[in-house]
N, C-alpha and C positions, 0 to 999 in steps of 0.2 A: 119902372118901365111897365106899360100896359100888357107887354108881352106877357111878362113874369106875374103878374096880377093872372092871367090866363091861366095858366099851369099851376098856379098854387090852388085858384078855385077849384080847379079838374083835378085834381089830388084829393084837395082836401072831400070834394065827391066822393070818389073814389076810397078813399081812406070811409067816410061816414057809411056806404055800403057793405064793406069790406069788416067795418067791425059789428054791424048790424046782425054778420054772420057767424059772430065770434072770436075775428083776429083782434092782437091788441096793436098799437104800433107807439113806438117810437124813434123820434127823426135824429142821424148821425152827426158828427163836427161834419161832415163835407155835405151834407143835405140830404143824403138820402133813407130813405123811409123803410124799415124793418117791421115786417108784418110778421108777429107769431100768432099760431095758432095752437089750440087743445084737441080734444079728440072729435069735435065737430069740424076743426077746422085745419087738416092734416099736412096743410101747406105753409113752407115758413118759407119768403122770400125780402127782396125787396122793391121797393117803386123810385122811381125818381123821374127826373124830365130828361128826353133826349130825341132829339130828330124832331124838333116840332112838334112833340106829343108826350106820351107818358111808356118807361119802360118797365116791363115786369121782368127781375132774373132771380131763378133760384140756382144757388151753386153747390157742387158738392164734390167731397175729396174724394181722390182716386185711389192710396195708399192702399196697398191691398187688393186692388182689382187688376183685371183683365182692362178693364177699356181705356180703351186707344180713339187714333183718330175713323179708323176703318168700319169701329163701332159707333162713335159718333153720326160719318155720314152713312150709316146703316138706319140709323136712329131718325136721322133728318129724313129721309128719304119716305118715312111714316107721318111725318109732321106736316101741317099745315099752317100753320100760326105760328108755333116756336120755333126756332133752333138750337142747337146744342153747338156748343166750340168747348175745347180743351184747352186750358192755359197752362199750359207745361211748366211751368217756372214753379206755379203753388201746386202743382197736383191736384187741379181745381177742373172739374167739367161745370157747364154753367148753360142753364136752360134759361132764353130771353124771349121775349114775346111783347111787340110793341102796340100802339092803342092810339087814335088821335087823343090831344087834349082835347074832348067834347065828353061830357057826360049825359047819358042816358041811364035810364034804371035797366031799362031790357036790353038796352047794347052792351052793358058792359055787364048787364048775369050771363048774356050769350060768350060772351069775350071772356070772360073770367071760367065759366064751367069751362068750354072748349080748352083756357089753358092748364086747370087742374087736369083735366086727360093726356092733356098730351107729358104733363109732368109724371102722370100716372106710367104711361109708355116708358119714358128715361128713367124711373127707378126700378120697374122692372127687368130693363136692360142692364142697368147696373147692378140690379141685386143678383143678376144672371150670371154676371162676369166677378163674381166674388164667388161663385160655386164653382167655377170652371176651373178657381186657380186651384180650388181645395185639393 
């Protein structure tokens, strides 16, 4: 399908920029793409296709913390590009931030910093609410 021919292009973009900067990736049984990174590259998420474009989520366990959902949309309320939702079920909060499938080099260093800050935001928030419970 030429659709899918689309998205895999805009990924694999995506992916070629992304490890130019140090991440490594490799793609899951259900397709989606696991970005790690080292000390240049302090962001571990992953990529996949949805909405007609490309999603970025990084998730992280709540075990031990404060945050809830009030922190959540405390959190949102500073975000411009991501959001933060809580999956209650895993004890999983999850930073998303979605992208067309269109690749540029300067649209997506702009789209890509802008989501490192805002993920910078949510761990600080979280590392907040792990001293709160101490």
């Amino acid at each position: 399908m030429l659709i899918l021919k689309v998205y895999d292009l805009a990924i694999q973009e995506f992916l070629n920029h992304l490890e130019f900067f140090g991440y490594s990736s490799s793609q899951d049984e259900d397709g989606d793409w696991h970005l790690t990174g080292g000390a240049s590259a302090p962001v571990n998420f992953f990529i996949n296709e949805r909405a007609n474009g490309i999603n970025l989520r990084a998730g992280y366990g709540l075990e031990g913390t404060t945050f809830d959902e009030v922190a959540a949309n405390a959190i949102n309320a500073q975000l411009w590009l991501s959001k933060v939702t809580i999956v209650k079920e895993h004890e999983l909060a999850v930073l998303e931030a979605w992208t067309p499938a269109v690749y540029s080099k300067a649209g997506f260093g702009v789209f890509f910093d802008r989501f490192k800050s805002e993920v910078q935001i949510f761990t600080e928030a979280l590392v907040g609410s792990i001293a709160d419970e101490e």
